[in-house]
C-alpha positions in Angstrom: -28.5 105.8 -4.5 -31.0 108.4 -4.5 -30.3 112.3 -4.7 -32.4 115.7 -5.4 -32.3 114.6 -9.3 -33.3 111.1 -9.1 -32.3 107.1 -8.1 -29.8 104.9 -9.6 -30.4 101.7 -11.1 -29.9 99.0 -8.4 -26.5 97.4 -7.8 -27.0 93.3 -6.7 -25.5 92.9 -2.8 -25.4 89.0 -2.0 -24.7 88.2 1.2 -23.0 84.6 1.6 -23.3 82.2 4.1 -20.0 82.1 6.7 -17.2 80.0 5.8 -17.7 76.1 5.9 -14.1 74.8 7.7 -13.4 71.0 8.9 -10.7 70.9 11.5 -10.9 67.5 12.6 -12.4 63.9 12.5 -12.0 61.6 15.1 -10.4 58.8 14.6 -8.9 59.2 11.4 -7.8 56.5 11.2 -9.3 52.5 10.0 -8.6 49.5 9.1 -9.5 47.6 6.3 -13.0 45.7 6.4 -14.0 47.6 9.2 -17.1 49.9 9.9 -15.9 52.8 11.3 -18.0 55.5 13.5 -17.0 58.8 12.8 -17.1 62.6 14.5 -16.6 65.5 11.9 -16.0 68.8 13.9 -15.7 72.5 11.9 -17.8 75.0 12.0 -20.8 76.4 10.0 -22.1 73.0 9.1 -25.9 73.3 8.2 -28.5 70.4 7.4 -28.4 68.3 4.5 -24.3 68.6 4.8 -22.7 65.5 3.2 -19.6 64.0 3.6 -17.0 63.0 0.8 -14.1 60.9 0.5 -11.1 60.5 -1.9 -11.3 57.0 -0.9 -13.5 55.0 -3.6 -13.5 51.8 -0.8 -14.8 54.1 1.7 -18.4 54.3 1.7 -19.9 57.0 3.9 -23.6 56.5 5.8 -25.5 57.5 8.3 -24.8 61.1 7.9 -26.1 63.2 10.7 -25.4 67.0 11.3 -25.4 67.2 15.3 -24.7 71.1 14.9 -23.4 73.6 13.4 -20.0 72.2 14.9 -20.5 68.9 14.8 -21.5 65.9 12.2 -21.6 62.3 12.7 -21.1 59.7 9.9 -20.3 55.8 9.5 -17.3 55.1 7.6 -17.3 51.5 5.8 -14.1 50.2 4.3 -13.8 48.0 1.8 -11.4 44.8 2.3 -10.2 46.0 -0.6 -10.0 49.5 -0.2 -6.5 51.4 -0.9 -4.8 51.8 1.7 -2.7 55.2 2.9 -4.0 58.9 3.3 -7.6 59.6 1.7 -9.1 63.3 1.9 -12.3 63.7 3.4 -14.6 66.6 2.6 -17.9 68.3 3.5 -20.1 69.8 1.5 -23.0 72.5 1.9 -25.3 74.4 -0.6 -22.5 77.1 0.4 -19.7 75.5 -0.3 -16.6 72.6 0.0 -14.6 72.4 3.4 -10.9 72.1 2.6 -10.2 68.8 3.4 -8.9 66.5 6.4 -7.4 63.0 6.4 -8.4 59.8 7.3 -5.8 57.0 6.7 -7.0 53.2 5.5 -4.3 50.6 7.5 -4.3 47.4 6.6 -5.7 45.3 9.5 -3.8 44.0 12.1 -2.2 40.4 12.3 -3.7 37.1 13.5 -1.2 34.0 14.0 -2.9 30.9 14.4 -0.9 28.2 14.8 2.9 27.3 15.0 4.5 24.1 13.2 6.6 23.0 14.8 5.1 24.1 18.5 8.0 22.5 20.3 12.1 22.7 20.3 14.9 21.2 22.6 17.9 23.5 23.8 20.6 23.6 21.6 18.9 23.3 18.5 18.2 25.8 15.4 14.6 25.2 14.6 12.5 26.1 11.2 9.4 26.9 11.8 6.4 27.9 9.6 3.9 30.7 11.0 0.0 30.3 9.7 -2.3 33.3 10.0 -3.6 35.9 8.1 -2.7 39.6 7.0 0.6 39.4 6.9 2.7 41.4 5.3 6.3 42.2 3.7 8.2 43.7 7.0 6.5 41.6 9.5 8.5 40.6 12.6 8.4 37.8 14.6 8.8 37.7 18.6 9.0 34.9 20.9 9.1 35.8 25.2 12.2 33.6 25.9 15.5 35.3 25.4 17.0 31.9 25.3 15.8 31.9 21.8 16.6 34.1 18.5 14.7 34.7 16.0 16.5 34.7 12.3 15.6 34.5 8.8 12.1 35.8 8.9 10.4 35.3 5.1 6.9 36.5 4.6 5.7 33.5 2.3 2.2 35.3 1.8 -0.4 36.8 3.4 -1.0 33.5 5.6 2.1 32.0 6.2 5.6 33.3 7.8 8.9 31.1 7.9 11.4 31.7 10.6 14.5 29.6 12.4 14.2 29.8 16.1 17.7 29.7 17.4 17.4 27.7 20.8 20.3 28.4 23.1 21.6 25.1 25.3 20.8 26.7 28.8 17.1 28.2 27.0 14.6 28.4 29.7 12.5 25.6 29.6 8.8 25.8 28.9 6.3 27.6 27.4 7.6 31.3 25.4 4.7 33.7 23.6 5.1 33.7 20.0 3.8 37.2 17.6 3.8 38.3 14.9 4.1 42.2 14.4 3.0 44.2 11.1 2.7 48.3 10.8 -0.9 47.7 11.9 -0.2 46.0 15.3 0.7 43.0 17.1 -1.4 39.1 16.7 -2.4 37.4 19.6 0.2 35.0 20.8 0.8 31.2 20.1 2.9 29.1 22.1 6.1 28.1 21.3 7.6 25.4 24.3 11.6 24.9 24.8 12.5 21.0 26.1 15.2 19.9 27.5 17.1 17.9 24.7 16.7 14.0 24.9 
């Protein structure tokens, strides 16, 4: 400030860069022992942005700022990785977004094979399922209503025992078999209903 008598010392004015914000990231969601493209939109990203994770079996690459709205990144997930709700972050010489979240799933089921592959009407069945990722919860799901499924045990991550119930007026033939988890639905085996002997 100056006046008639003189200036005063100077006073420090910084001026700060705008707000760093990270709305969304698309998709936010992977499985494990995937690689994972990723969008990060906000605003006010600037070069050399990185992107964090709370995640320690998430390992982020490829880190491109598209624009000031816009970064891209590759996500790669450890088979290992823990799974549920992980915060994800960007930083700038500015600053730390507040966070967004990207949840790790476990990935989905396989079934491979069904032992036995075959039944006759009228007849409770045991079966054993053999895949991989299964998990505590899974169901199992056969196409022919003839047929109910009971006493579903997750053995381990590979193997499912089940009864198959087999009404006496089943329909014949080949029925789809699955196996459902929280992250999705195997491809089908085939389970076939014959007419008793």
């Amino acid at each position: 400030v100056t006046i008639s008598g003189g200036t005063s010392a100077p006073v420090v004015f910084t001026v700060n860069p705008p707000a760093l914000t990270l709305s969304t990231i698309t998709p936010a969601i992977g499985v494990q022992g995937a690689t994972v493209p990723v969008t990060l939109t906000g605003t006010n990203f600037a070069a050399g942005a990185t992107v964090g994770t709370s995640n320690s079996g998430i390992a982020v690459g490829a880190v491109t700022v598209v624009s000031t709205t816009q970064i891209t990144a590759t996500f790669t997930i450890a088979a290992n990785a823990t799974l549920g709700a992980a915060n994800v972050t960007v930083t700038i010489s500015g600053g730390t977004s507040a966070p967004v979240v990207f949840t790790v799933n476990p990935p989905p089921p396989t079934l491979s094979t069904i032992a036995p592959a075959t039944g006759v009407r009228g007849a409770a069945v045991p079966v054993t399922l053999t895949g991989a990722n299964f998990v505590g919860g899974a169901t199992v799901a056969i196409g022919n209503t003839g047929i109910t499924v009971g006493s579903v045990t997750v053995v381990s991550t590979t193997q499912i025992t089940a009864t198959f119930t087999i009404a006496a007026n089943a329909t014949l033939g080949a029925a789809n078999v699955t196996v459902t988890t929280s992250a999705g639905t195997s491809a089908p085996v085939v389970f076939t209903v014959k007419p008793p002997p």
